[in-house]
Structure formats: C-alpha cells, structure tokens
N, C-alpha and C positions, 0 to 999 in steps of 0.2 A: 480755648479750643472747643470746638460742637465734637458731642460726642456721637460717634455714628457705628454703622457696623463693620467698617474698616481699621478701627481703634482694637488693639490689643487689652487684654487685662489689665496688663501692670498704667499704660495710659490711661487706663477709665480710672484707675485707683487713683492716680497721682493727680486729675483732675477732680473728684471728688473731692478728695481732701483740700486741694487748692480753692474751690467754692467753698467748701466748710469753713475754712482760715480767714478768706474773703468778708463771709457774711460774720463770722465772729467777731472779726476786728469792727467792722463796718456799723457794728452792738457794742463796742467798744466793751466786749466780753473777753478777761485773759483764757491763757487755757485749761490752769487751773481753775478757776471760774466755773468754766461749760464746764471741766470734767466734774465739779462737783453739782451742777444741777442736771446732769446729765444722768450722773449716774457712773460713771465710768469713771475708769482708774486714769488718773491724768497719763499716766506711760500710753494707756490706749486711747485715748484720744492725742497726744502730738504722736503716734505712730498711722493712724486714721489719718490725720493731717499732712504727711509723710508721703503720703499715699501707698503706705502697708497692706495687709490684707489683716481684716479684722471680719467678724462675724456678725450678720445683717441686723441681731438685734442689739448691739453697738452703735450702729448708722442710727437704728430709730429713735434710739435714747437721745443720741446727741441732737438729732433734725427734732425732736419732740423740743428739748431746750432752746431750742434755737427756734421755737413757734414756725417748724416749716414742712411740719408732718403731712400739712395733705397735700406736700407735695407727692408724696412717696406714691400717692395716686395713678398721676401717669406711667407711675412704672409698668404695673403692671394695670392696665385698665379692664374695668368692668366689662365681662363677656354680655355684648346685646343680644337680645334674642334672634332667634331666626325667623322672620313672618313669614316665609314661606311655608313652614311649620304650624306655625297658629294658625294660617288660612285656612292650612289644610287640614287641620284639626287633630292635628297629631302632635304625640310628646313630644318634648324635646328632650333629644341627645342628650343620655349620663356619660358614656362613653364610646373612646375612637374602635373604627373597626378597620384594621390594616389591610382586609381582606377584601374590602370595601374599593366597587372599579372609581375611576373617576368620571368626573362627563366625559362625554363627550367619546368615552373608549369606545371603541368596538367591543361587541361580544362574541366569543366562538365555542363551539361545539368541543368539550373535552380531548378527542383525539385529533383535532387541528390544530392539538399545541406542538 
C-alpha cells in the first residue's frame, strides 16, 4: 500500500509495521533480535509490527537497527530557504503571522469590513 493523505491512522500504522517486519525478515533479523539491538522491549516492537501505536522514539530505535535511519529524513524534510528573502536582503521568518494577508488579497479600509 503507497501511503498518502487519504490513508487513516490506524492504516499508516499497520503499514509501517508491515515495512518494518518486511525489511527485518528480509535481514533475516527475528524479532527478538531487532528488539534487542534496537533497544526496545520485544512486546514493543511485535506490537510496532502489529501496527500499534507506539511512540516515535521507539520507530527510531528500531529504523536505527535496522540501518534505515536516514530514512526518517523524508519525513519531515529540511525547510529550504526562501530567496526571495536573501535577494531581498531580509531575515528570514522565525515565525507564522495568522494575521498575515495572503497574495494576492485585496486590502480595504477598516470600516468597509
């Protein structure tokens, strides 16, 4: 299964754990095994496997034994900068402003709301 933004919870989970079991076997790693080089309690790693809900620095331990840590990269990827920013010789953004229009809005005059 491609996981996408259509996929519920519990389906991301049950496929993660389905890759994790995949690539373990595939190391012909039991699971006792990962859970001891992983670090994890073997109940929580065949409940990761299961596709449970465990806690993300559980995933890491086990993708670290399982040498597939930089995947975890694309999770969340590296914010690139903004060069319209650099051009223009200005900071870059610490943080969101809600308050903030977007393009392209019209602006109007206070009591024309």
């Amino acid at each position: 299964m491609r996981i996408n933004a259509n996929a519920n919870s519990a389906a991301i989970l049950i496929e993660l754990g389905q890759r994790i079991k995949h690539n373990r076997i595939a190391m012909n790693i039991t699971q006792a095994e990962l859970a001891e080089r992983s670090g994890v309690s073997p109940s929580t790693e065949i409940r990761i496997e299961n596709g449970e809900d465990s806690k993300m620095s559980n995933y890491i331990c086990i993708l670290r034994a399982l040498n597939m840590l930089e995947n975890i990269d694309a999770l969340i990827p590296e914010v690139q900068p903004d060069f319209k920013f650099l051009y223009e010789n200005r900071p870059l953004r610490k943080r969101a402003n809600p308050g903030r229009k977007k393009a392209g809005a019209s602006w109007t005059w206070g009591e024309d709301k």
